[in-house]
C-alpha positions as CSV (number, residue, x, y, z in Angstrom):
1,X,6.1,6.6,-43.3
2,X,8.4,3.5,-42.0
3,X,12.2,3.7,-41.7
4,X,14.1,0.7,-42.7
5,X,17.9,-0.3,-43.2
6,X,18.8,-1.2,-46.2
7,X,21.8,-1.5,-47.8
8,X,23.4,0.7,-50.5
9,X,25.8,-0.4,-53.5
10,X,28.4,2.8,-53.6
11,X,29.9,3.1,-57.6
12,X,33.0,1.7,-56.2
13,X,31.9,-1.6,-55.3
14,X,31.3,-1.0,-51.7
15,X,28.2,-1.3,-49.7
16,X,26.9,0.9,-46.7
17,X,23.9,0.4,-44.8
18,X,21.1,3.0,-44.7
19,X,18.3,4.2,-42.5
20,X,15.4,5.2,-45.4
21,X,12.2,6.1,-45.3
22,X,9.6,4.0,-47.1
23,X,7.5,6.6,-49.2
24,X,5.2,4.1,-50.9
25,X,2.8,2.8,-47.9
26,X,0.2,0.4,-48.4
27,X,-1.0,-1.0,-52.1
28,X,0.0,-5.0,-51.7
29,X,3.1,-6.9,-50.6
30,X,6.5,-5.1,-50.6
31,X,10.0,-6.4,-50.1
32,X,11.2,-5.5,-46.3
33,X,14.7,-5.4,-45.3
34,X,17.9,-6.1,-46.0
35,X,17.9,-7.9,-49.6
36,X,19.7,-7.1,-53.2
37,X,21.6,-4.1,-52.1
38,X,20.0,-0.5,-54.0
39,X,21.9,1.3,-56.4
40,X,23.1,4.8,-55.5
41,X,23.0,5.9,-58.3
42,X,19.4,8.3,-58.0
43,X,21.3,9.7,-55.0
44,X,24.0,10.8,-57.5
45,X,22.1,12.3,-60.4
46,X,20.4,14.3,-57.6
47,X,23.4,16.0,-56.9
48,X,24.7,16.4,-60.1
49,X,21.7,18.3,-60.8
50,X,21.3,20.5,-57.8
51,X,25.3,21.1,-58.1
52,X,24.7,22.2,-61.8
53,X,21.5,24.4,-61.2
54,X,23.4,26.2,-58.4
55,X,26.9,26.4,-60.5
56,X,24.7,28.1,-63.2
57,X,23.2,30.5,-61.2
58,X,26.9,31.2,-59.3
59,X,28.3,31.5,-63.0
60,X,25.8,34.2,-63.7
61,X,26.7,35.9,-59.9
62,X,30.5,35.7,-59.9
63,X,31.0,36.2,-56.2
64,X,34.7,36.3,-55.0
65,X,33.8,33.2,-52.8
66,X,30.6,31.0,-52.3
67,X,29.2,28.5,-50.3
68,X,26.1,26.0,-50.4
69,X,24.5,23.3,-47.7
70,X,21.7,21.3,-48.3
71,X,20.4,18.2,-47.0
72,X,18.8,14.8,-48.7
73,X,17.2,12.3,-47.4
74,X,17.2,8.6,-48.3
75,X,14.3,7.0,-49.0
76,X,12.4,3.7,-51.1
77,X,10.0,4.6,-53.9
78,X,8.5,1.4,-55.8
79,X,11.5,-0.5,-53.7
80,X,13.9,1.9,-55.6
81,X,16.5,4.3,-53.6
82,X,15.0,8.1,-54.4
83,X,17.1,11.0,-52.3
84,X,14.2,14.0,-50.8
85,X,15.3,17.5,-50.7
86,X,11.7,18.2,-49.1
87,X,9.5,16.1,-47.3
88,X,6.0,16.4,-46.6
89,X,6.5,16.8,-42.8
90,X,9.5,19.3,-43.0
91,X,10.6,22.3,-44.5
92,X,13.5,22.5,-47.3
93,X,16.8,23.8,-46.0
94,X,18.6,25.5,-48.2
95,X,21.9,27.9,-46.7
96,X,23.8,29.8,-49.5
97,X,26.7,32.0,-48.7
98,X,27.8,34.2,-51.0
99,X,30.6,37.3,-51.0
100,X,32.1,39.7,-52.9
101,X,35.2,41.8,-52.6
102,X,35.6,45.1,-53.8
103,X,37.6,46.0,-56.8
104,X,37.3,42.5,-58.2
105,X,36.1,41.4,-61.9
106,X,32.3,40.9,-61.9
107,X,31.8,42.3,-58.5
């Protein structure tokens, strides 16, 4: 897979630029580089859904104090932005943290 910088539109207006990897590989001409900047917007509605999944789950839990860390990488799917929680070449990292103090309601 190729990495390429390409340039992101953020929901506020603003652009950033963007090392992503190209998942789509072969299959006729593709458009290369810097061009029409990509929305964010995949990228967004991946972590509203991770987020909710995990507040679901931490709902059901009620630790005293929690913590999550995961990491996405960008990349370009049919010239589209897409975010990757696991990769083909990697494994998934996932770290959650969670606590609970004695004495305290749903503990």
């Amino acid at each position: 897979m190729d990495e390429e910088l390409v340039e992101i539109a953020l929901p506020n207006g603003q652009t950033m630029l963007a090392s992503v990897t190209r998942t789509d590989q072969g299959g006729g001409p593709q458009d290369v580089g810097l061009g029409q900047p990509r929305s964010f917007e995949a990228v967004t509605e991946t972590l509203q859904g991770v987020g909710a999944a995990i507040m679901g789950a931490l709902d059901e839990l009620r630790p005293s104090r929690a913590s999550v860390e995961f990491g996405l990488e960008l990349a370009l799917k049919g010239g589209k932005l897409v975010s990757v929680f696991v990769d083909s070449g990697t494994k998934a990292s996932l770290k959650v943290v969670l606590e609970w103090e004695r004495g305290r309601e749903g503990g």
